[in-house]
N, C-alpha and C positions, 0 to 999 in steps of 0.2 A: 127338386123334382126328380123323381125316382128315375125315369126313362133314360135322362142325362149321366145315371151316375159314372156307369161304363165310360162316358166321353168326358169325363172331366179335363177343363181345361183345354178341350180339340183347338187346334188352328190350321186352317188350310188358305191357301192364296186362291183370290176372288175376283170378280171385277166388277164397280162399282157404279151404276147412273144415276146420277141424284135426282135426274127428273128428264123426261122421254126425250128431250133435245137436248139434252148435255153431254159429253164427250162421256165415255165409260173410263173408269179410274183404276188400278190397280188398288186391294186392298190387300190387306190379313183379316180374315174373319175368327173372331175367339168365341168361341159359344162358354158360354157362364150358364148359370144354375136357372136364370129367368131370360135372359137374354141373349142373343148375339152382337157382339162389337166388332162394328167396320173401324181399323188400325190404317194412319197413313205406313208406309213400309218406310220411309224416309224418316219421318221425325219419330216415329213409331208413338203417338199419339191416338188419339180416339178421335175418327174424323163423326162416327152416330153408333147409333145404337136401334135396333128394332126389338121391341117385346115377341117372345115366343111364341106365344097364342094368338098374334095378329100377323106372322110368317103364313103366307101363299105360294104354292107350289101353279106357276102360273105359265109357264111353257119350255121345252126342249129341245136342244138342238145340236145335230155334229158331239155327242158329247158330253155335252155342257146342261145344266138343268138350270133354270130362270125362275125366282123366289122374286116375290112383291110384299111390302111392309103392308101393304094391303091388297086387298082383291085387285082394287082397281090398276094394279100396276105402274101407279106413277113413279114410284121409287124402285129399284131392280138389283138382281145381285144375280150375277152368272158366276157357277161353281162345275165343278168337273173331278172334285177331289172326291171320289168314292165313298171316302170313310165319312167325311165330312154330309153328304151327301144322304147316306144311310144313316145318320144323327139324327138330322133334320129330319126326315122322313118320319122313324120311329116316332120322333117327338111331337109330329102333326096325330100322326094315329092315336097316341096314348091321351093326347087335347081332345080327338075327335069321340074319341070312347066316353071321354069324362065328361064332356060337354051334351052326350045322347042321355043321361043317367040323370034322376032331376033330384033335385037339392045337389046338384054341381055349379051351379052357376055363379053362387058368391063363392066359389072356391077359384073358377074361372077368372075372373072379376080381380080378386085377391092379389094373382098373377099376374094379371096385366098391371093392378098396380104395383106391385114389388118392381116389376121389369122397367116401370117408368122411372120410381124409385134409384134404381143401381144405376138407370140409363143416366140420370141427370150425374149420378156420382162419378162415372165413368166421366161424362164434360169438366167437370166441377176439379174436382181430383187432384188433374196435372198441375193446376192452379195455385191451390193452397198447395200442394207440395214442393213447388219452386221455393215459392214465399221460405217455406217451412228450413228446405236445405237451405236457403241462405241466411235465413237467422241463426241457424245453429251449428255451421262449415267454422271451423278452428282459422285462423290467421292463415295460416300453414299451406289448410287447402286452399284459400282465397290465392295465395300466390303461385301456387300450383299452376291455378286454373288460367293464373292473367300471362303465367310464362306460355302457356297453351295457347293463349289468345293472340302473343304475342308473336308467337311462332309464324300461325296463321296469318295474322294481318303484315308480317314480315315479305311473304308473296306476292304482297300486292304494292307495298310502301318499301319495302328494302330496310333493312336496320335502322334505328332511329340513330341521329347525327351525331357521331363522337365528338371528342376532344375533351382536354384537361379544362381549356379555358369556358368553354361554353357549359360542360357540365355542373362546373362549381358555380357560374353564375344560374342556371337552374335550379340547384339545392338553395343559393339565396333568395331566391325570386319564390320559393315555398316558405321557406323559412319568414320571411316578410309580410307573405299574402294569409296564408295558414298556418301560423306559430306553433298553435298547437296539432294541426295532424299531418303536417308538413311531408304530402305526399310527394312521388317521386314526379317529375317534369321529364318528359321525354318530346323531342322532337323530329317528325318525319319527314324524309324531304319530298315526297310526293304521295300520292294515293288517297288522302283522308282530306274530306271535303269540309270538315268543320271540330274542332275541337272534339275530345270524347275520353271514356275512361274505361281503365280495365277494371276488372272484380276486384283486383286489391287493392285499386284507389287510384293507381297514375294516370294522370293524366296527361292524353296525348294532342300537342299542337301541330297543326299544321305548318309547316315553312312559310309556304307562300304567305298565309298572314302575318308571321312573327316579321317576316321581312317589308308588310306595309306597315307595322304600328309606327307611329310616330313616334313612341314613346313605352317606357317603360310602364305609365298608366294603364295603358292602351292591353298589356299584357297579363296587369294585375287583375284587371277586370274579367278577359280569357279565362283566367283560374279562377276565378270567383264563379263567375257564372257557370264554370262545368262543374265546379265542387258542389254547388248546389242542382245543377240539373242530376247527379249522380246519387245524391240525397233524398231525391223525391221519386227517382225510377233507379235500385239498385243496378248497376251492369251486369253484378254476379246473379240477379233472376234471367238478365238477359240472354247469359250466358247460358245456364243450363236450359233455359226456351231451346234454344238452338239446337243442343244437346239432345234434348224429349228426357222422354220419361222413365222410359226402364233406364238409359246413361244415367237419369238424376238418381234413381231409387239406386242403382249400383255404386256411385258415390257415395252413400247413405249408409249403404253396408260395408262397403271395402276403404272407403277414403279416398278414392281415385276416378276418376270419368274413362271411360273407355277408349284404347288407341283411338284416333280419327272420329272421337267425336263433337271438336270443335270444327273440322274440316269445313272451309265458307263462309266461317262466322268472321273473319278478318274485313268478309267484303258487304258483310252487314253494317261495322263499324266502320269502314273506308266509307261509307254511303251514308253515313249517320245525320240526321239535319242539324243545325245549329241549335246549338239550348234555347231556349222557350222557358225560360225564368218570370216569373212576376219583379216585374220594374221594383216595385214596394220592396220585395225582398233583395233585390239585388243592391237597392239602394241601400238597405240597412247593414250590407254584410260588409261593401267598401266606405260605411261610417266607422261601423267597428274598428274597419282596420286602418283606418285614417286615409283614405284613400282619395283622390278627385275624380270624380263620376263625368265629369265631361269629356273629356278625353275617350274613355269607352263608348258611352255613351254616343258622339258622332261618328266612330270609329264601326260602331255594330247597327247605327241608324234605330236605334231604340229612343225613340222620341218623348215617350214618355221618363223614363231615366232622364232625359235632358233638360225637363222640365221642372223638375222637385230640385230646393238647393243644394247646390254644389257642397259635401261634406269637405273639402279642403280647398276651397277655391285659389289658393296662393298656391298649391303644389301638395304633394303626400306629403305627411310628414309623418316619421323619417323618411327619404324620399325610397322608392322601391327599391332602385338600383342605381348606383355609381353609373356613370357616362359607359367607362369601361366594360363594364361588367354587361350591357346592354346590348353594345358592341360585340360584345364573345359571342352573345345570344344571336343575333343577329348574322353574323355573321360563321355559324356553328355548322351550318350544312355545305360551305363554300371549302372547307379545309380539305 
């Protein structure tokens, strides 16, 4: 659109009402070649998008000029940035010239659908591009990002629990349960409300549970089921969610996420709900590994689990962990 060429790219800070009784929001408005996109400033995400030939110059005030996605004003954007301001304006006038001139109208028409077009791409976008950077993030960056997470969720839980003895009985308690991707076991002694993992695979326990299991079953099961709730929702999408968009695309060019932009995301995963595994699947993964499902099973009140039979009903075999080594674990956040 010729009118816009001068503003390529413009962005001015905006304020947003979704609808005539909703609280007005802070935005960034980016005007694009058919469209304008309203940006949260926080996740720097695409919170809409309005088509330019449907923008209403719809009242004024102290300043500020007041635009509606439509005539009738239900949706609104108060602006006050000059430059911004004189975009839009130009841009109504150059629609309004084109739209008085006949054989203009499938050209009008055209417009509106391109804007609807970019508008859905603009939603759509952040989406596959999460996806995208974490299919194709090197090992490297993956621990990058979980030491990042790590940091963060460190504010709210404190360093995960040292020791010689409890550490080595964690690497066994992987080694056991996940032979082959024998992720790292870390545990917190407060803040995290249910098991969970970082982007590069560790998974983190909570204390207060490791200290009711009965049993080292009870624990096998913990890492079973977070390994596969981490299998069906990567952490590392979760991660750069939190992160937004420009952080994700600048990971993409550079290899690195931007100082402070995991900041909070510690206390998304301190808040994380308990895995929500299919029984069926969970069942299958402690047969593979020889494991006895009961013990989890009434330990997580998964009643279904408790009902299909028991793949090792006399005990795991080999069993998870030595008496001792259960013990280290157990007793890992007391030292």
């Amino acid at each position: 659109m010729t009118a816009l060429h001068q503003y390529s790219r413009l962005e001015a800070a905006g304020l947003w009402r979704s609808a005539p009784d909703a609280q007005r929001r802070e935005v960034i408005v980016g005007l694009r070649d058919a469209t304008i996109v309203l940006i949260d400033p926080k996740t720097e995400g695409p919170l809409t998008q309005w088509s330019l030939p449907a923008i209403a110059r719809v009242g004024a005030f102290e300043g500020f000029v007041v635009y509606g996605a439509h005539e009738d004003g239900e949706e609104t954007l108060e602006l006050d940035d000059p430059v911004m301001i004189a975009a839009l304006d130009k841009v109504r006038t150059a629609l309004d010239r084109r739209r008085k001139r006949p054989g203009r109208l499938r050209t009008a028409l055209g417009a509106a659908a391109a804007g609807a077009l970019l508008g859905g791409i603009a939603v759509w976008l952040p989406l596959g591009l999460y996806d995208f950077a974490a299919n194709r993030l090197p090992d490297a960056a993956r621990r990058d990002i979980a030491v990042q997470a790590m940091k963060d969720i460190a504010t709210i839980s404190g360093s995960p629990c040292a020791g010689a003895m409890g550490a080595a009985a964690a690497g066994d308690l992987a080694r056991r349960v996940l032979p082959d991707a024998r992720p790292a076991i870390a545990i917190l002694r407060e803040g995290l409300a249910a098991p969970t993992s970082l982007p590069d695979g560790t998974i983190l326990l909570p204390y207060a549970q490791v200290e009711r299991a009965e049993g080292p079953d009870v624990l096998a099961g913990m890492v079973l089921a977070q390994n596969l709730a981490a299998k069906a929702d990567d952490p590392l999408v979760a991660a750069l969610r939190h992160a937004g968009l420009f952080a994700t695309m600048r990971l993409l060019s550079s290899g690195s996420l931007p100082d402070g932009a995991l900041t909070g995301y510690g206390l998304s995963l301190a808040q994380s709900d308990p895995p929500t595994n299919d029984s069926a699947s969970l069942h299958a993964a402690l047969t593979t590994a020889g494991i006895s499902s009961a013990p989890y099973a009434a330990f997580a009140g998964d009643t279904a689990l408790a009902q299909m039979p028991d793949p090792a009903p006399q005990g795991s075999t080999p069993p998870v962990l030595e008496d001792a080594a259960f013990l280290a674990l157990q007793y890992m956040c007391d030292q």
